[in-house]
N, CA, C and O atoms as a GROMACS GRO file, in nm:
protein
  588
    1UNK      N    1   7.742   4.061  11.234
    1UNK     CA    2   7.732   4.205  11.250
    1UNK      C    3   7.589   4.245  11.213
    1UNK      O    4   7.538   4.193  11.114
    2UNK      N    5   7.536   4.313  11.269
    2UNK     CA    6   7.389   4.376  11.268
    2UNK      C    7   7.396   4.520  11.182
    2UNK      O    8   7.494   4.595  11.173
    3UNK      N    9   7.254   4.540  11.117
    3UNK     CA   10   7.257   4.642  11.056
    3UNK      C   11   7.291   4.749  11.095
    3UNK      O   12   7.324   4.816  10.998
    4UNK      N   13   7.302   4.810  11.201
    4UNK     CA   14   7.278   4.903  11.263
    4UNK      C   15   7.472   4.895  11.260
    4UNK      O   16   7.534   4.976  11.191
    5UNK      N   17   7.530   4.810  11.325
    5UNK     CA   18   7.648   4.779  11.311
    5UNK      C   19   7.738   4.798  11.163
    5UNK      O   20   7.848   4.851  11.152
    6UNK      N   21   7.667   4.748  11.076
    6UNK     CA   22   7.715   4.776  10.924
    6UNK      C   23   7.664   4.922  10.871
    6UNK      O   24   7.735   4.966  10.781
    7UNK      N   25   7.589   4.980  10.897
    7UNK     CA   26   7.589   5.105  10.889
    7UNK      C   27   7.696   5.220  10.941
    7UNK      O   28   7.749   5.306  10.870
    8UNK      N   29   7.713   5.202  11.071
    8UNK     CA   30   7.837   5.218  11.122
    8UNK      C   31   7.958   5.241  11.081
    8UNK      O   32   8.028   5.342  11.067
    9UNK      N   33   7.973   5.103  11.061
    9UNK     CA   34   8.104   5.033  10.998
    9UNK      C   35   8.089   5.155  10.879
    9UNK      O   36   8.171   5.245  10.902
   10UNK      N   37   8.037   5.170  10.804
   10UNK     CA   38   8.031   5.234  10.658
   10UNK      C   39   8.046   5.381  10.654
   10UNK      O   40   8.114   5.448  10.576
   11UNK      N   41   7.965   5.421  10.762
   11UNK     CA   42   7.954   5.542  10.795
   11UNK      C   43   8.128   5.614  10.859
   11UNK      O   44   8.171   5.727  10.837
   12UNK      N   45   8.206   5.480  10.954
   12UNK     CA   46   8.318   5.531  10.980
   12UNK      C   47   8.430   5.567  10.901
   12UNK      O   48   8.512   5.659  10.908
   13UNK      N   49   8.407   5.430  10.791
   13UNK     CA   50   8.472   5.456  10.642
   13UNK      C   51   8.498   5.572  10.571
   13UNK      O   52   8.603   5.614  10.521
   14UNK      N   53   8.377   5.623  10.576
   14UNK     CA   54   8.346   5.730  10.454
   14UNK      C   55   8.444   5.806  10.558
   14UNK      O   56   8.567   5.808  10.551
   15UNK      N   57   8.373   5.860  10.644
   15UNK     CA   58   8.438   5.985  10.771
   15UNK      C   59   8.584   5.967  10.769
   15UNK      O   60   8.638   6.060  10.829
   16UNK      N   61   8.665   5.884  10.722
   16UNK     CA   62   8.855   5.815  10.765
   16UNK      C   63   8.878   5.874  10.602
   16UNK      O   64   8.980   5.938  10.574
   17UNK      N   65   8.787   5.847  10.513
   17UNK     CA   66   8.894   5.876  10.364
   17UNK      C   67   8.942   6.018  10.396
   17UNK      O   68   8.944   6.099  10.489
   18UNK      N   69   8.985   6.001  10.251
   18UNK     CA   70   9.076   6.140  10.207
   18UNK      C   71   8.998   6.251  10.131
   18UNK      O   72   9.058   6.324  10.052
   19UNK      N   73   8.865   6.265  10.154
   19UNK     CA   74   8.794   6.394  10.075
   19UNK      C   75   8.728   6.448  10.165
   19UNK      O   76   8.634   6.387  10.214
   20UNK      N   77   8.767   6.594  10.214
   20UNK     CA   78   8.773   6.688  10.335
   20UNK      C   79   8.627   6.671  10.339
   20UNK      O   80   8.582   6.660  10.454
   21UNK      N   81   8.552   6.667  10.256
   21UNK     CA   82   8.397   6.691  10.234
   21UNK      C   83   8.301   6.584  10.332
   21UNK      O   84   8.182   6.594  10.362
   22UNK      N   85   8.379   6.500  10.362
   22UNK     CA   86   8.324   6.362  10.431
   22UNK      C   87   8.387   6.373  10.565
   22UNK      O   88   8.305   6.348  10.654
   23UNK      N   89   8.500   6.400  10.605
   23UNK     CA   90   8.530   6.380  10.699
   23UNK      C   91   8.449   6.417  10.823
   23UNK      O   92   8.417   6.349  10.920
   24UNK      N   93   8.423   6.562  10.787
   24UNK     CA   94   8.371   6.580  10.894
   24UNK      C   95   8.182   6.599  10.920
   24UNK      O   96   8.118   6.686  10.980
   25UNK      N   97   8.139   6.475  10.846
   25UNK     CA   98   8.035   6.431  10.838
   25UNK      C   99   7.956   6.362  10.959
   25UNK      O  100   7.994   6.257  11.010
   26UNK      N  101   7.862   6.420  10.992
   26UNK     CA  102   7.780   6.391  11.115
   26UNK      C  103   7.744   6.219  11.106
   26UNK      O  104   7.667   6.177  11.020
   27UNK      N  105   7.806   6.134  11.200
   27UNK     CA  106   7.840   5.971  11.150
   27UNK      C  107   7.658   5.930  11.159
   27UNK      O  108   7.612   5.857  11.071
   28UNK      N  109   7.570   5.982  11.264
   28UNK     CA  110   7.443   5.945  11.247
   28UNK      C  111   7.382   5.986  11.118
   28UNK      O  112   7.302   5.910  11.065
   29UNK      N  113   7.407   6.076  11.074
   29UNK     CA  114   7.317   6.167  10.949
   29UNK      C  115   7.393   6.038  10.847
   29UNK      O  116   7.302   5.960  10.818
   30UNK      N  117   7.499   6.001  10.798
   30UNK     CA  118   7.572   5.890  10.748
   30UNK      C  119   7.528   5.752  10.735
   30UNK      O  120   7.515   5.692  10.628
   31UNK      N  121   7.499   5.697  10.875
   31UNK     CA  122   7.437   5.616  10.906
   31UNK      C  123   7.331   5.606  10.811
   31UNK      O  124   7.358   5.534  10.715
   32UNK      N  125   7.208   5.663  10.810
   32UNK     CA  126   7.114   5.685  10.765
   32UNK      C  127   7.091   5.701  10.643
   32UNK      O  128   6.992   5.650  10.591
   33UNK      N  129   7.198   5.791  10.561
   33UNK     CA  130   7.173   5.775  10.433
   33UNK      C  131   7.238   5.728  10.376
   33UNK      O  132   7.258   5.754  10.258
   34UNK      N  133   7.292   5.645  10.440
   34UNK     CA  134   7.362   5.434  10.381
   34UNK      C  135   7.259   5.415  10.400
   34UNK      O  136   7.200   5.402  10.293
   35UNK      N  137   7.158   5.398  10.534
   35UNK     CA  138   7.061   5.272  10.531
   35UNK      C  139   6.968   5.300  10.406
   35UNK      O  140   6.917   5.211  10.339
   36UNK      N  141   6.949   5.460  10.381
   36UNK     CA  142   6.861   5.471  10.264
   36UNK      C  143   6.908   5.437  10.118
   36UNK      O  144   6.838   5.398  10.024
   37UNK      N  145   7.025   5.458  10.122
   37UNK     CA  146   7.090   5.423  10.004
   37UNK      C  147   7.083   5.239   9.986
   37UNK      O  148   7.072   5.184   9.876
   38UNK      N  149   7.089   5.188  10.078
   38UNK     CA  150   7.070   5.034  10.051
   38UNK      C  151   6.964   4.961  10.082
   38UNK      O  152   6.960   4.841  10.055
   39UNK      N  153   6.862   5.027  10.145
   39UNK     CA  154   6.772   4.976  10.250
   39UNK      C  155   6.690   4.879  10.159
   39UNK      O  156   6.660   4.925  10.049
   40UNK      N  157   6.645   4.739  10.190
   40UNK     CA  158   6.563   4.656  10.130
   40UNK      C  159   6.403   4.703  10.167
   40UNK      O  160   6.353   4.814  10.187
   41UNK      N  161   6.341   4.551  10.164
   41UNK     CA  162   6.223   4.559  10.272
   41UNK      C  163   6.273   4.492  10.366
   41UNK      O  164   6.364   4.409  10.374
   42UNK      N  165   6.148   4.570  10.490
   42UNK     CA  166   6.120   4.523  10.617
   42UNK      C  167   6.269   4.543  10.706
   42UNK      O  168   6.311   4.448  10.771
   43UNK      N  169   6.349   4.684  10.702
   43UNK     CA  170   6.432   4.769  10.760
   43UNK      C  171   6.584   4.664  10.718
   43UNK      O  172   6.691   4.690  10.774
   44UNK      N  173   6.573   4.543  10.609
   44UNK     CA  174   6.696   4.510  10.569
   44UNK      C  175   6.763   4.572  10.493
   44UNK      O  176   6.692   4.638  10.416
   45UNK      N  177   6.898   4.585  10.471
   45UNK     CA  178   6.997   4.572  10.413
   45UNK      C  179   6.977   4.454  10.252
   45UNK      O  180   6.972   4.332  10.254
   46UNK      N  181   6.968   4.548  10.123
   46UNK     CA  182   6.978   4.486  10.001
   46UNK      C  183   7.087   4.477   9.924
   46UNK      O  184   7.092   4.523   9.810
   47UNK      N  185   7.207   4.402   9.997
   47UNK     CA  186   7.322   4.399   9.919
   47UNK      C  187   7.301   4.304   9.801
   47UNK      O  188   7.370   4.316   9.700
   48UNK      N  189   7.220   4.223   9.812
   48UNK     CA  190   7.229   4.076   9.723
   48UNK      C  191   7.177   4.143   9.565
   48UNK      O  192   7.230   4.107   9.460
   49UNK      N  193   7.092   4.220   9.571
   49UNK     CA  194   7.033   4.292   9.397
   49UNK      C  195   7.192   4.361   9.381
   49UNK      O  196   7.268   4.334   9.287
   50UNK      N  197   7.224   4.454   9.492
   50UNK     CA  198   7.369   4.517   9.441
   50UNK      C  199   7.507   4.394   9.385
   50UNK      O  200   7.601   4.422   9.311
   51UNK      N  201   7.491   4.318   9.421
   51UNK     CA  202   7.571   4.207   9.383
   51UNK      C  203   7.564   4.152   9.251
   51UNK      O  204   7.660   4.134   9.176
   52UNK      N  205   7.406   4.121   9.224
   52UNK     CA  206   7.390   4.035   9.143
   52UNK      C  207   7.384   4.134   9.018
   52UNK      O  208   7.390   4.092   8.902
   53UNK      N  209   7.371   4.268   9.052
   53UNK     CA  210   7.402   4.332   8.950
   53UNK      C  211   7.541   4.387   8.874
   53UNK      O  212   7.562   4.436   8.763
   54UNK      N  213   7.625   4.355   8.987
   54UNK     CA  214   7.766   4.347   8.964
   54UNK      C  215   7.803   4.235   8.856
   54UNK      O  216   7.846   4.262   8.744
   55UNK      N  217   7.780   4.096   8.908
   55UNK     CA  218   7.800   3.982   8.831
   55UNK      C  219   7.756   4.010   8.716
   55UNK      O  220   7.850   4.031   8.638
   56UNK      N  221   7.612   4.024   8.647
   56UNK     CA  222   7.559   4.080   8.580
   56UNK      C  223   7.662   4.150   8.499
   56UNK      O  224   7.692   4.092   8.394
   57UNK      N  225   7.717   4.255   8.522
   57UNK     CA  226   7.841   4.362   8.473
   57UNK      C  227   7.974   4.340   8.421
   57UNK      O  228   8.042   4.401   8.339
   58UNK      N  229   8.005   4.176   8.530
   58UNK     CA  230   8.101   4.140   8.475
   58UNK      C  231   8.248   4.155   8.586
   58UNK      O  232   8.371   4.155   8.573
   59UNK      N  233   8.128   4.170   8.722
   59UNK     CA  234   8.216   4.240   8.830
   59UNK      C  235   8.234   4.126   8.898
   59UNK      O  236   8.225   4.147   9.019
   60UNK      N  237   8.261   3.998   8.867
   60UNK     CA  238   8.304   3.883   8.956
   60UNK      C  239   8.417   3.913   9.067
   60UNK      O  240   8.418   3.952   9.184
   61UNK      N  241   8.472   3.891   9.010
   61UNK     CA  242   8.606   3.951   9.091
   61UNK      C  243   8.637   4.005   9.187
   61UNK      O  244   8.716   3.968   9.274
   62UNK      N  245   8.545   4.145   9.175
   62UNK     CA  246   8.561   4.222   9.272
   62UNK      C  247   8.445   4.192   9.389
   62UNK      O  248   8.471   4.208   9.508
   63UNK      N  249   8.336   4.155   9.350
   63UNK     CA  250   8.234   4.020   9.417
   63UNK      C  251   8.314   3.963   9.524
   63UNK      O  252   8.318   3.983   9.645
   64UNK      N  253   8.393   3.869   9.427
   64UNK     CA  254   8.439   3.792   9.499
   64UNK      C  255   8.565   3.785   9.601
   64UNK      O  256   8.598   3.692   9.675
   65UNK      N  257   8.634   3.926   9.580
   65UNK     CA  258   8.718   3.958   9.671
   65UNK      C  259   8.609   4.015   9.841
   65UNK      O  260   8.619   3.996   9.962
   66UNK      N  261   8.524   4.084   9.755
   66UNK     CA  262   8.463   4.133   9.904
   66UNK      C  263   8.387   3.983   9.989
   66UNK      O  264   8.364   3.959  10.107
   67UNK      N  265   8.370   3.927   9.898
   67UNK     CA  266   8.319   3.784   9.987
   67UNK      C  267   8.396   3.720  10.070
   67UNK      O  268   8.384   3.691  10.189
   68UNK      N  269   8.500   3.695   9.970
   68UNK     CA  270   8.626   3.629  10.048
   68UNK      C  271   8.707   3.684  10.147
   68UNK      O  272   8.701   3.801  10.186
   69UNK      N  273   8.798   3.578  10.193
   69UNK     CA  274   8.910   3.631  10.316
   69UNK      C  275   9.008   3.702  10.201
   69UNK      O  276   9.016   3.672  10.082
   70UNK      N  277   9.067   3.791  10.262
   70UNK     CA  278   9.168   3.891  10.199
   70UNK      C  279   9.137   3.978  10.181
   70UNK      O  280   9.022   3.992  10.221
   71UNK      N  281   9.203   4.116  10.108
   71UNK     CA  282   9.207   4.234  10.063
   71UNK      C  283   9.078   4.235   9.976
   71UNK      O  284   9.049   4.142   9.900
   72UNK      N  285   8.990   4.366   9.994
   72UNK     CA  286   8.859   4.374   9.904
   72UNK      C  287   8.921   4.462   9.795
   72UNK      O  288   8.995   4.559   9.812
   73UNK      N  289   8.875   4.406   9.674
   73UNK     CA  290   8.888   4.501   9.583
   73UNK      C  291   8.813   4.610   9.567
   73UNK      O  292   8.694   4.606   9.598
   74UNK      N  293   8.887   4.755   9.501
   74UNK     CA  294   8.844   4.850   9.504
   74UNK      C  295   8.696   4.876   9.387
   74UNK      O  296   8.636   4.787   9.327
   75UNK      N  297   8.676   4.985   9.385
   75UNK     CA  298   8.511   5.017   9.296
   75UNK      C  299   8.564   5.126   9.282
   75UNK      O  300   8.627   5.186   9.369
   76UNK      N  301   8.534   5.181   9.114
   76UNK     CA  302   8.544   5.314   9.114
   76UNK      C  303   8.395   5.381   9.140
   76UNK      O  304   8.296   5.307   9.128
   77UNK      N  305   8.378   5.519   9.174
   77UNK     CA  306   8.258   5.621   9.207
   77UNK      C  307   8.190   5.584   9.056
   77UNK      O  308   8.070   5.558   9.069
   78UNK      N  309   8.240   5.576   8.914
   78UNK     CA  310   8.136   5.568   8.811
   78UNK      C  311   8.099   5.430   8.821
   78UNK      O  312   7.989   5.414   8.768
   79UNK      N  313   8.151   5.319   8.871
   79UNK     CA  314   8.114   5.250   8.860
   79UNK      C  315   7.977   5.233   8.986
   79UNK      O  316   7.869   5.183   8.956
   80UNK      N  317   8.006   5.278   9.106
   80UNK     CA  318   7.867   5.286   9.176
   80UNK      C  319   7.755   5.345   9.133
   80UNK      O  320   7.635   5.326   9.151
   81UNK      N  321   7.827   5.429   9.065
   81UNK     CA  322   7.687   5.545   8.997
   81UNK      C  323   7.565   5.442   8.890
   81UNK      O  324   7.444   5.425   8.886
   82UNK      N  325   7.687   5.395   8.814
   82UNK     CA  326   7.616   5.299   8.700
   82UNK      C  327   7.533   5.190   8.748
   82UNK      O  328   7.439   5.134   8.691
   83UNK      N  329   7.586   5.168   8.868
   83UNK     CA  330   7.526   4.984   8.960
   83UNK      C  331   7.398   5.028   9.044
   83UNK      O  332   7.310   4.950   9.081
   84UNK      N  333   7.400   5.154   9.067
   84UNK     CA  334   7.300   5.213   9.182
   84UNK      C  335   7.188   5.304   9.066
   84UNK      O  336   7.067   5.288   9.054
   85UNK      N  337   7.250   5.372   9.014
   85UNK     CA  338   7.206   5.465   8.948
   85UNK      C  339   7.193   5.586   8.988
   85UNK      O  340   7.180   5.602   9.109
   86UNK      N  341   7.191   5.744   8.872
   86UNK     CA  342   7.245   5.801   8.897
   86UNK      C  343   7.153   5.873   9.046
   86UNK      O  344   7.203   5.951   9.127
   87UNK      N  345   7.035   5.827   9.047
   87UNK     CA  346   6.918   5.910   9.079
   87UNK      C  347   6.934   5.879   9.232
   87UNK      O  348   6.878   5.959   9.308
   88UNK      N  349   7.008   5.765   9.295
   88UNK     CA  350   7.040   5.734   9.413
   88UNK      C  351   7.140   5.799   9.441
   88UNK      O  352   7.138   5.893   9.520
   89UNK      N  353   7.239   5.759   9.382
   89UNK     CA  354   7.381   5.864   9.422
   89UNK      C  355   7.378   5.983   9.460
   89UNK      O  356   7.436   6.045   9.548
   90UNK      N  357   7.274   6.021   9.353
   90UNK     CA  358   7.240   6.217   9.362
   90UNK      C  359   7.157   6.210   9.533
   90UNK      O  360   7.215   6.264   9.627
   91UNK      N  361   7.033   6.144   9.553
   91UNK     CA  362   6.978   6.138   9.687
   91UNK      C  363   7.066   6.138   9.814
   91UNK      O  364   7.050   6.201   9.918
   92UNK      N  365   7.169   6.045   9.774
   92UNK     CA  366   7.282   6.006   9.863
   92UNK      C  367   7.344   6.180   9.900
   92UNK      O  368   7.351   6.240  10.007
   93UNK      N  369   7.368   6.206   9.812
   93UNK     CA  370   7.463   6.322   9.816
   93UNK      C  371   7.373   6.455   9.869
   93UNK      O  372   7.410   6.525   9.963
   94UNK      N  373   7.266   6.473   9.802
   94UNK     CA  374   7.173   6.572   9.847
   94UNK      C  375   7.168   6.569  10.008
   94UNK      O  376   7.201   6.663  10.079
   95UNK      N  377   7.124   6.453  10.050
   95UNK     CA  378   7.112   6.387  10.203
   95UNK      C  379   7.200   6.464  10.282
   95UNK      O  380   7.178   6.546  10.372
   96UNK      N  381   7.342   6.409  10.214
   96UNK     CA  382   7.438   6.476  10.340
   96UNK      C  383   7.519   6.601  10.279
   96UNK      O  384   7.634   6.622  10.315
   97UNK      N  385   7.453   6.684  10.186
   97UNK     CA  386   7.533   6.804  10.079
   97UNK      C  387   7.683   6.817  10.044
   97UNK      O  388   7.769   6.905  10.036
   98UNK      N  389   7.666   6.668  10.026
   98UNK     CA  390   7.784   6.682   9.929
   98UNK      C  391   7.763   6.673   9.734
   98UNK      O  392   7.660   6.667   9.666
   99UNK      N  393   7.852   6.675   9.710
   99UNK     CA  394   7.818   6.691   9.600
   99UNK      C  395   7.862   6.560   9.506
   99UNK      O  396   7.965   6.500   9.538
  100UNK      N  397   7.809   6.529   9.425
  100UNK     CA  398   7.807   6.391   9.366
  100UNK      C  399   7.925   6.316   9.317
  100UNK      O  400   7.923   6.194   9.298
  101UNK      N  401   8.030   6.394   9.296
  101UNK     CA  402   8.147   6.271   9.294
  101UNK      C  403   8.216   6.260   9.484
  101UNK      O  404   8.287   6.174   9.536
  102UNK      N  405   8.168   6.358   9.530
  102UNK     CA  406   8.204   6.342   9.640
  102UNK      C  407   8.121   6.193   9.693
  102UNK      O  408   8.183   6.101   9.746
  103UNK      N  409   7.964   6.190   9.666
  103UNK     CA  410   7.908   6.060   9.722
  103UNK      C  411   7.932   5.944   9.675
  103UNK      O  412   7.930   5.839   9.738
  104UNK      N  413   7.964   5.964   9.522
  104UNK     CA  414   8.010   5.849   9.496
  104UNK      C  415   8.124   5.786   9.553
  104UNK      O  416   8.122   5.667   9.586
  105UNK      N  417   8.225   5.863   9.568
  105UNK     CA  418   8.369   5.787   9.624
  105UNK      C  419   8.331   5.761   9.745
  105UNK      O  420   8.364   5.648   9.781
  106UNK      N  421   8.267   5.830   9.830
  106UNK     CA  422   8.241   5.735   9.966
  106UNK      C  423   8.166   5.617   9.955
  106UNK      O  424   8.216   5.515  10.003
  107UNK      N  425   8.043   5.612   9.894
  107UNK     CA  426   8.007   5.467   9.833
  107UNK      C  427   8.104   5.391   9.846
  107UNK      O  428   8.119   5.294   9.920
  108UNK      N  429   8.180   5.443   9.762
  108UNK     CA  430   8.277   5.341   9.691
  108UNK      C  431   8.394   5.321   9.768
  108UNK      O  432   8.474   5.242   9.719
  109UNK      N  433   8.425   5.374   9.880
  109UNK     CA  434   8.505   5.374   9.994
  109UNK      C  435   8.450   5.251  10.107
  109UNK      O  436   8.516   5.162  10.160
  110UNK      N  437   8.275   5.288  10.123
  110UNK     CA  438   8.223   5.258  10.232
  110UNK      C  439   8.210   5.082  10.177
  110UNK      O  440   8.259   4.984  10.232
  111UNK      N  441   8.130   5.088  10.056
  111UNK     CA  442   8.055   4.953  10.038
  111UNK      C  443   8.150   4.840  10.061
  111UNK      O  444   8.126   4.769  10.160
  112UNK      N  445   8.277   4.803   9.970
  112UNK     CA  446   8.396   4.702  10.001
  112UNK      C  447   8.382   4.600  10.174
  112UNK      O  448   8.378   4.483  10.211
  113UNK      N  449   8.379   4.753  10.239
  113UNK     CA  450   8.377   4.700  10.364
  113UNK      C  451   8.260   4.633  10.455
  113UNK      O  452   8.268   4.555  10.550
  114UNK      N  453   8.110   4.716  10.366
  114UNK     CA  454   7.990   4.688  10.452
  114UNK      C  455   7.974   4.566  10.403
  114UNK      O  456   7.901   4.497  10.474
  115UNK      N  457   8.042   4.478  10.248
  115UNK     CA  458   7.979   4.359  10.225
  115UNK      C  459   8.081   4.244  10.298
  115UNK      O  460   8.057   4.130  10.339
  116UNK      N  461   8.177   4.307  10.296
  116UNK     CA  462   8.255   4.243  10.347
  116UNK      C  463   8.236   4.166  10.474
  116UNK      O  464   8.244   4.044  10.488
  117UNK      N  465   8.203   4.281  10.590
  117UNK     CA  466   8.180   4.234  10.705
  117UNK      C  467   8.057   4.160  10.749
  117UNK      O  468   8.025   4.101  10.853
  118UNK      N  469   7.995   4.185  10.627
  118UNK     CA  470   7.832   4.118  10.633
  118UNK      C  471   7.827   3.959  10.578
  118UNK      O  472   7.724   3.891  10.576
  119UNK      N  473   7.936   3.922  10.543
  119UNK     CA  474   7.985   3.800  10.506
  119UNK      C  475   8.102   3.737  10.555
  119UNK      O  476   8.188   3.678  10.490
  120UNK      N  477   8.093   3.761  10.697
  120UNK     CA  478   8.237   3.672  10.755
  120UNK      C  479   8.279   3.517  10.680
  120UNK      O  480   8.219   3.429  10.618
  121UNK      N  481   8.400   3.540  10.720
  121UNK     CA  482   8.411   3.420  10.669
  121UNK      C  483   8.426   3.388  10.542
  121UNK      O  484   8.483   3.281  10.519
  122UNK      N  485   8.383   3.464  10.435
  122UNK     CA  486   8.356   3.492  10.343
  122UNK      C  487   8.221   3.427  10.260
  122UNK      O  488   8.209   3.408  10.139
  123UNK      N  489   8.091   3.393  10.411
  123UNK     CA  490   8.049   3.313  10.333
  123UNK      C  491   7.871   3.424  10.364
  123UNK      O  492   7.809   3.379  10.460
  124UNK      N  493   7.822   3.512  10.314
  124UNK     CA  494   7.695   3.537  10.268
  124UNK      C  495   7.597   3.467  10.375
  124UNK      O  496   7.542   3.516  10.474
  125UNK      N  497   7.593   3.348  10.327
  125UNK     CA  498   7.453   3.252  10.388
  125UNK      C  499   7.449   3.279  10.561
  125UNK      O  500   7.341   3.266  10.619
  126UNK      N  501   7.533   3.305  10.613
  126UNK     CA  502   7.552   3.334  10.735
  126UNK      C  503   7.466   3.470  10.830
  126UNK      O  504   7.416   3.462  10.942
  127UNK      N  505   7.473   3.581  10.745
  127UNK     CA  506   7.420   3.670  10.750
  127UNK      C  507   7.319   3.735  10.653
  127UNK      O  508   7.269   3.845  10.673
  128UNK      N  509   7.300   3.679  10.576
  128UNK     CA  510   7.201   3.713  10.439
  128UNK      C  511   7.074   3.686  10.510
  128UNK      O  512   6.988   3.770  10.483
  129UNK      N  513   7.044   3.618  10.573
  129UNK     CA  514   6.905   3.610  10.606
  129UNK      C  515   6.888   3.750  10.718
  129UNK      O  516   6.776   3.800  10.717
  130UNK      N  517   6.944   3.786  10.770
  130UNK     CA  518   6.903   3.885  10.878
  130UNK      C  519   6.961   4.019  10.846
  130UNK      O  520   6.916   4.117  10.905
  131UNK      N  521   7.079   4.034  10.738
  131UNK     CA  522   7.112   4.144  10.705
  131UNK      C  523   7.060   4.211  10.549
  131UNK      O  524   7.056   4.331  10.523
  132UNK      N  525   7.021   4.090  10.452
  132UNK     CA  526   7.033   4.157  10.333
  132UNK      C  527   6.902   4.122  10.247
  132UNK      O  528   6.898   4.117  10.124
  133UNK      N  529   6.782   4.095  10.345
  133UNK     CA  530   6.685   4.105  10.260
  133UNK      C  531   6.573   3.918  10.279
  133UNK      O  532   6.517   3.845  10.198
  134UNK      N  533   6.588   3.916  10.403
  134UNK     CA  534   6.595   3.766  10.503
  134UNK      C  535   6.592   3.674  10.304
  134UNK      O  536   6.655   3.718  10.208
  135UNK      N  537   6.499   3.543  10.302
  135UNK     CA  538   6.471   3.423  10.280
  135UNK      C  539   6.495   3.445  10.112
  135UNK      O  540   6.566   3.390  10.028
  136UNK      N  541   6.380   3.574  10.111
  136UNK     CA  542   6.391   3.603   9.965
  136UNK      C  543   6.522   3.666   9.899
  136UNK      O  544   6.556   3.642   9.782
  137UNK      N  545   6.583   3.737   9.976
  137UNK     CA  546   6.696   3.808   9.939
  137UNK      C  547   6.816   3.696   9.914
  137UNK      O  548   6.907   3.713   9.833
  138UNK      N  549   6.796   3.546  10.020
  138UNK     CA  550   6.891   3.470   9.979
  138UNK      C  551   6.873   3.393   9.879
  138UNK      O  552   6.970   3.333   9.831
  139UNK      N  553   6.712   3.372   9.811
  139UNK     CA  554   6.703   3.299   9.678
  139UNK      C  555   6.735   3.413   9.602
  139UNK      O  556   6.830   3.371   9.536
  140UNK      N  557   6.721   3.514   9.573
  140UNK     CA  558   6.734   3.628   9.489
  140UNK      C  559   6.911   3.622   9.487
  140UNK      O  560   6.935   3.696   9.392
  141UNK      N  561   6.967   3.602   9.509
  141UNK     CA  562   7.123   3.580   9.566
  141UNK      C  563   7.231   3.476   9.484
  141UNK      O  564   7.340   3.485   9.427
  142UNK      N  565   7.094   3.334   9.524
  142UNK     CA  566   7.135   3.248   9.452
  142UNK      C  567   7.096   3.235   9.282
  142UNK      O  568   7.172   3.184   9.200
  143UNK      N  569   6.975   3.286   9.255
  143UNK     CA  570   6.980   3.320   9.138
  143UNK      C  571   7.009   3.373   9.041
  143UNK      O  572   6.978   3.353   8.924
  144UNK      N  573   7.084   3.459   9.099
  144UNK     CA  574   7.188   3.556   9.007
  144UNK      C  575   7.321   3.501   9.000
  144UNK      O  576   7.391   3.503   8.898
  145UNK      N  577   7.348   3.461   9.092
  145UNK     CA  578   7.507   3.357   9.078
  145UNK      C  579   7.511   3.243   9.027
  145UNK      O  580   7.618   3.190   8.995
  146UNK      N  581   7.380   3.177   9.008
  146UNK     CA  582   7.403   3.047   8.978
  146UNK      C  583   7.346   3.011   8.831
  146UNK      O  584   7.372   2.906   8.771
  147UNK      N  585   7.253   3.131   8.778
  147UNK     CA  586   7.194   3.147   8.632
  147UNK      C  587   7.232   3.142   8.567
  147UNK      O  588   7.173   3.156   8.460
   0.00000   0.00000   0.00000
């Protein structure tokens, strides 16, 4: 799946939950402030720092459900807030005027799925080079999991 594709994907997420505030959210304007909300260098996708800061936290688990085949585990909104920080979330939300627990729960709606699909299979290495930050993003990846 391509960025542009996982943006999407994320953007349709948010728009399907259950907080009126999102629904009817313009899916390009969405698009966009996912890509800003995650954006690496050189127009990638930086899931692998969001990861490794999970592990870091103590968030294996839920890591490792979104990696794997099966059901992704859920994230609460404080917990994105804390992993992202607050100063992104707030950008996030400013972006599309919602208001900040509103951005958080879509985060936290959207992300499950964007890592998910960005790791078929459940396996990262597959798409990490072209989605999440190419060569460096996959040593940066392995160093946090394997430290």
């Amino acid at each position: 799946m391509n960025i542009e594709e996982l943006l999407n994907l994320g953007a349709s997420v948010i728009r399907s939950n259950s907080d009126d505030a999102t629904t009817s959210l313009d899916p390009d304007q969405l698009s966009s402030a996912l890509g800003n909300l995650f954006g690496g260098t050189g127009g990638k996708l930086d899931f692998g720092t969001l990861l490794g800061k999970m592990k870091e936290s103590g968030l294996d688990d839920i890591v490792a459900s979104w990696l794997g085949n099966g059901k992704n585990a859920s994230i609460s909104g404080e917990t994105i807030k804390n992993l992202l920080g607050s100063d992104k979330v707030a950008d996030f939300a400013s972006m599309l005027g919602l208001s900040e627990s509103s951005a958080e729960a879509a985060i936290a709606d959207a992300l499950p799925e964007m890592v998910d699909k960005a790791s078929p299979e459940g396996s990262l290495l597959e798409n990490i080079i072209d989605n999440a930050g190419g060569l460096d993003g996959l040593l940066g990846i392995a160093r946090k999991f394997f430290s």
